[in-house]
N, C-alpha and C positions, 0 to 999 in steps of 0.2 A: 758328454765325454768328447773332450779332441781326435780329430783323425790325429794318425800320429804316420812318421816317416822315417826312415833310417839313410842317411847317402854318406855312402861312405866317401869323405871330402878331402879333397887338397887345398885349401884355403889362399893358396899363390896361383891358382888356376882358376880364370876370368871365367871361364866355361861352367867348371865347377860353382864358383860364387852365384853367378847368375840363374845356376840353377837352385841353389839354396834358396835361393828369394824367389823362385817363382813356387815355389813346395810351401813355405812360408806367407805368402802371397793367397796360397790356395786355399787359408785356413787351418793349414797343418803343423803341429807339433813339428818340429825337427830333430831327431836324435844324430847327433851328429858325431861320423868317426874318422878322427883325423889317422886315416890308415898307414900314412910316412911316419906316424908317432910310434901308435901300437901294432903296428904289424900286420902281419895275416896269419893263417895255419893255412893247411893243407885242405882239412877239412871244409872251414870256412869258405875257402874260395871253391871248391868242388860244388857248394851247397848253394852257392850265390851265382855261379854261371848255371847252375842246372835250372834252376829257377828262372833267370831269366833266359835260356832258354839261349845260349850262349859254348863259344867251346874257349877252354883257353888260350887260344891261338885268337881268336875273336878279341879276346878283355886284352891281349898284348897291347902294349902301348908301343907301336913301331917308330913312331916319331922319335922315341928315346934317344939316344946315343947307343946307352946301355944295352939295346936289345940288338944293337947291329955289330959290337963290340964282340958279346957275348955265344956272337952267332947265331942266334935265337931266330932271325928272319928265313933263316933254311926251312924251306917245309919239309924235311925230315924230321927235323924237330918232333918229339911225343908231348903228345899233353901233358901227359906227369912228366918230363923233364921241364914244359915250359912254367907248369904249376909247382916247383921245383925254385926254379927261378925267382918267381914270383914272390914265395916267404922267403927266399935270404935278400933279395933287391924288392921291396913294395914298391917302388917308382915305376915297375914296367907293368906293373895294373891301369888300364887306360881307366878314366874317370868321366863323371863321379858315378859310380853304381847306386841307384837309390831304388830302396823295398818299403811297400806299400803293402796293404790289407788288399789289393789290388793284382799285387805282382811286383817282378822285380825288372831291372832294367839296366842298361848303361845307357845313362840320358846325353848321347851323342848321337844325334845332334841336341842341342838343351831343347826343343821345342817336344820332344820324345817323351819328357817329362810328363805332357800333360796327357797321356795313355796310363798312367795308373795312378793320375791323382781323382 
């Protein structure tokens, strides 16, 4: 049976790509989810920061535009206002998050990846 892997991907993001290939690389099935496509919930990202062991202020993608636009770099900011954020703009989800049999992660830096392959 295949390891198998979930990362949730940007596919225009070198960081992301190259992490795809080193998960794929490893032997591993790839389930791959283009999160700018289908989105987030609420739930879903509650579930996926707890797991990796993460807060949403961590997954922020500060680099954005969008997150400094939006005000979002305030650390008054609440996590459910920033996971809030997060399902109506996917973009300010920093990437690529990938869950493993293993654990889950934000494989940034990409070398991070290879802690739960």
């Amino acid at each position: 049976m295949a390891k198998k892997a979930t990362i949730y991907h940007n596919p225009k993001c070198s960081t992301s790509r190259q992490v795809l290939e080193m998960i794929e690389a490893a032997g591993y099935k790839a389930e791959v989810v283009e999160y700018l496509k289908v989105g987030w919930t609420k739930k879903q990202l509650k579930d996926l920061f707890a797991a990796a062991g993460i807060t949403a202020r961590q997954a922020l993608r500060t680099n954005a535009g969008e997150a400094e636009e939006l005000g979002l770099l305030d650390l008054k900011v609440s996590d459910a206002k920033l996971i809030d954020a997060m399902v109506e703009r996917p973009v300010l989800v920093n990437r690529p998050i990938v869950v493993t049999s293993k654990g889950a992660l934000l494989a940034r830096p990409k070398e991070s990846v290879r802690e739960i392959l």
